[in-house]
C-alpha positions as CSV (number, residue, x, y, z in Angstrom):
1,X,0.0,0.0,0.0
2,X,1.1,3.6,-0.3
3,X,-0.9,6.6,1.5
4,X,-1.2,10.0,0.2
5,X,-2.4,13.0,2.0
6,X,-5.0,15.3,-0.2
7,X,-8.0,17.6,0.1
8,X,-6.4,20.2,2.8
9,X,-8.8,22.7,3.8
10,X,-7.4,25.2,4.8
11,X,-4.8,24.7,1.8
12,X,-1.9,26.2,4.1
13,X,-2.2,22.3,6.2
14,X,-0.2,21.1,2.8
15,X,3.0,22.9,4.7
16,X,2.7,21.5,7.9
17,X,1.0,18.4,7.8
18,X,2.6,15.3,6.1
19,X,2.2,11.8,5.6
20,X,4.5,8.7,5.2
21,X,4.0,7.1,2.0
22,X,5.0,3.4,3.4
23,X,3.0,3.5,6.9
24,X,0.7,6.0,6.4
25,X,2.2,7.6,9.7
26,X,0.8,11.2,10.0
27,X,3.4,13.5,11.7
28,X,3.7,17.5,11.6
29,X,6.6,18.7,9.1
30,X,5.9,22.6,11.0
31,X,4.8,23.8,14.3
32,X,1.2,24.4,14.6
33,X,-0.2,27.9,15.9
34,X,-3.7,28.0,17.5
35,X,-4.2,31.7,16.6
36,X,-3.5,31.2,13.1
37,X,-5.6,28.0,12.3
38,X,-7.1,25.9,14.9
39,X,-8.6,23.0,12.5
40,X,-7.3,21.1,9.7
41,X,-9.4,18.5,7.9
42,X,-7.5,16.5,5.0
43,X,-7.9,13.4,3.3
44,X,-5.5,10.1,3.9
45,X,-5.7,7.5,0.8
46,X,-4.2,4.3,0.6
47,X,-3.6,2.7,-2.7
48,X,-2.7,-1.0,-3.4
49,X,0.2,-2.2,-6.2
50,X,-2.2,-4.3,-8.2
51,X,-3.8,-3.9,-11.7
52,X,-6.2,-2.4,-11.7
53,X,-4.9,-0.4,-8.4
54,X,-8.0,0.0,-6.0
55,X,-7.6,2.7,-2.9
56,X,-9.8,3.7,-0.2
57,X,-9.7,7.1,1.7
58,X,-11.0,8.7,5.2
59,X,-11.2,11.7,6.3
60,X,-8.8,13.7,9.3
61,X,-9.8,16.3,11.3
62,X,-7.0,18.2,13.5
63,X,-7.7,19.9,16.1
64,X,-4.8,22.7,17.6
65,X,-5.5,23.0,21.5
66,X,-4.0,26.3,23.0
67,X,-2.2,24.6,25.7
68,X,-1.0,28.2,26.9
69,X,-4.1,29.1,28.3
């Protein structure tokens, strides 16, 4: 399989929010700031190696807690 981020609203999570192609892992590339944007919602899709290739997807919300107050 092989997982693929997509769909980033807002389109700025593209930056900051990645995803491991081999594990489908989700891990931040940039630190997050709760004034700027407090939700991301994205897409993860997995794909399979075989012909024809079929793939699934679900959907991510993240929510950015202010932890500072």
């Amino acid at each position: 399989l092989t997982y693929t981020a997509t769909n980033f609203m807002p389109a700025s999570g593209r930056d900051v929010i990645s995803v491991n192609p081999k594990t489908g892992e989700i891990y931040l590339a940039d630190t997050l700031d709760f004034e700027e944007i407090s939700i991301f919602d994205f897409r993860i899709e997995a794909r399979d190696q075989g012909w024809p290739p079929l793939s699934s997807h679900c959907s991510v919300e993240l929510q950015v807690l202010d932890v500072n107050d």
